[in-house]
Structures are given as structure tokens and as C-alpha cells.
DOROTOR-959115 format. One record per residue: residue number from 1; residue in one letter; x, z, y of N, C-alpha, C in turn. Coordinates in steps of 0.2 Angstrom, whole numbers. Last residue first. Layout:
// DOROTOR-959115
SITE/pos/code/npx/npz/npy/capx/capz/capy/cpx/cpz/cpy
SITE/NUM/A/X/Z/Y/X/Z/Y/X/Z/Y
...
//
This chain:
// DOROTOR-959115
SITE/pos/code/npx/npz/npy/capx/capz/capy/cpx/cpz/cpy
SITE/64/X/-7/-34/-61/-5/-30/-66/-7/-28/-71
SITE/63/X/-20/-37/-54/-16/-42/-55/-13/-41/-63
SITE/62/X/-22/-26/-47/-29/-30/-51/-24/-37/-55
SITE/61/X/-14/-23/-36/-13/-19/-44/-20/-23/-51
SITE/60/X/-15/-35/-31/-9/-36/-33/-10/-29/-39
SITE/59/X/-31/-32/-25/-27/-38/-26/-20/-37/-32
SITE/58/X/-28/-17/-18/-32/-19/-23/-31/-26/-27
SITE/57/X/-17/-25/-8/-17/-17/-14/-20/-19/-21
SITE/56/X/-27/-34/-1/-21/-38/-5/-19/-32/-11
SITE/55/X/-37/-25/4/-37/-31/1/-33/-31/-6
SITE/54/X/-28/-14/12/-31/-12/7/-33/-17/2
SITE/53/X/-20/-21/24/-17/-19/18/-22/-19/10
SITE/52/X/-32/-17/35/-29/-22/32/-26/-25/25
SITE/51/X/-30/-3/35/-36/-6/31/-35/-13/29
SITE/50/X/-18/-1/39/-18/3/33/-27/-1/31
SITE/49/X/-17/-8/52/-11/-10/47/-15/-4/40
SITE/48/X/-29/-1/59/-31/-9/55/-25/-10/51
SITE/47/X/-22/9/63/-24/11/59/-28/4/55
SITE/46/X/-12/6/72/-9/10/64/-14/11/60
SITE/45/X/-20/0/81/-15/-4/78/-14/0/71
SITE/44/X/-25/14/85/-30/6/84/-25/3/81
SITE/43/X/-12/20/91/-19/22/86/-21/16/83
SITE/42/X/-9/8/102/-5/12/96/-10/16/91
SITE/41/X/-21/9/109/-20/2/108/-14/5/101
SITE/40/X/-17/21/114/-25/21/112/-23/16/107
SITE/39/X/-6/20/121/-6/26/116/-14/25/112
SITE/38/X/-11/11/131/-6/9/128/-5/14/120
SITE/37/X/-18/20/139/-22/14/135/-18/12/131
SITE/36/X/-10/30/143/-16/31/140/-20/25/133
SITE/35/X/6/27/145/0/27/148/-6/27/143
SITE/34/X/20/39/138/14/32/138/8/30/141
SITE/33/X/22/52/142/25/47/147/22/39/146
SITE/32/X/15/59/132/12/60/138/16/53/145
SITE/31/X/17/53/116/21/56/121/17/55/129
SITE/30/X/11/49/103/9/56/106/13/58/113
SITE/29/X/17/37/103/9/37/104/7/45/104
SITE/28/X/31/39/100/28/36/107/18/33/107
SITE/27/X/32/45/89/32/49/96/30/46/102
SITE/26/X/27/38/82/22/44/80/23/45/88
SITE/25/X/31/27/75/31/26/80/25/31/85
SITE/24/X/33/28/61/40/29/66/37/29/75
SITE/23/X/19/26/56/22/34/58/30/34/61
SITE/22/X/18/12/58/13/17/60/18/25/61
SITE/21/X/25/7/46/29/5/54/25/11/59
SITE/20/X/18/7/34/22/14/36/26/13/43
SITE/19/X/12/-5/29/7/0/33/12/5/36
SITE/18/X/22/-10/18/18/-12/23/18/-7/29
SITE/17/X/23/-2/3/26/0/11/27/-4/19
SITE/16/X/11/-8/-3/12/1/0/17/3/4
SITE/15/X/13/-21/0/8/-16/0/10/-10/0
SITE/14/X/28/-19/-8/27/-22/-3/19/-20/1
SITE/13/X/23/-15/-23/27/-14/-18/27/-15/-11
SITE/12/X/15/-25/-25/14/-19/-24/15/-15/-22
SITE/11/X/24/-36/-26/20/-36/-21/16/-31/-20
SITE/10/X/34/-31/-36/36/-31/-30/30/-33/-25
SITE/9/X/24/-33/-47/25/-27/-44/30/-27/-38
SITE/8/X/21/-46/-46/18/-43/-44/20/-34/-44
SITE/7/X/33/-51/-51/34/-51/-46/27/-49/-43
SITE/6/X/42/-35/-59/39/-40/-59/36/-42/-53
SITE/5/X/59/-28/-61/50/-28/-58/48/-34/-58
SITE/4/X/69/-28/-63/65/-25/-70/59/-26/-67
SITE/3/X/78/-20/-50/80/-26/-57/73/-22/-63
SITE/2/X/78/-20/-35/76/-18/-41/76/-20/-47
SITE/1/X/92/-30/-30/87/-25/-28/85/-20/-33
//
């Protein structure tokens, strides 16, 4: 993979691109053929994967 990283910088790694499944799934939480609640529950989801995350972040660069 990445040769030279430590295993807390792959968990850093890992942290930071966690939370990014949120913007592949832009069009089907902007697209009018989604039901309302379903595009709601999509928002709410993208947005605990980015607070979630926060913790462990703060965690693995504090490690470093």
C-alpha cells in the first residue's frame, strides 16, 4: 500500500477518509424522485459519519 507509515498514521488516515461515503451519495439526497423522508434520513446520516469520526481524529493525531 503505503510503505513508510505508521500504524497510527494509517489510522489517521482512515479517519479522514471514513466520513467521505456522504458526498457519493450527493445525487440521491438532492434528487426530487427520493421521498422526502428518505433524503432527510440521507442528510442526518452524512452528517453523524463526520461528528462521529471526530473522537477517534482527535485520538490517532494525539497519538502521533
Amino acid at each position: 500500500m503505503i510503505p513508510g507509515l505508521t500504524l497510527w498514521e494509517f489510522a489517521l488516515l482512515g479517519a479522514v477518509l471514513a466520513p467521505t461515503d456522504a458526498a457519493l451519495g450527493k445525487t440521491a439526497s438532492s434528487s426530487p424522485r427520493v421521498p422526502p423522508l428518505v433524503r432527510h434520513g440521507l442528510n442526518v446520516e452524512s452528517g453523524l459519519n463526520d461528528g462521529l469520526v471526530l473522537p477517534f481524529f482527535l485520538i490517532f493525531l494525539a497519538a502521533l
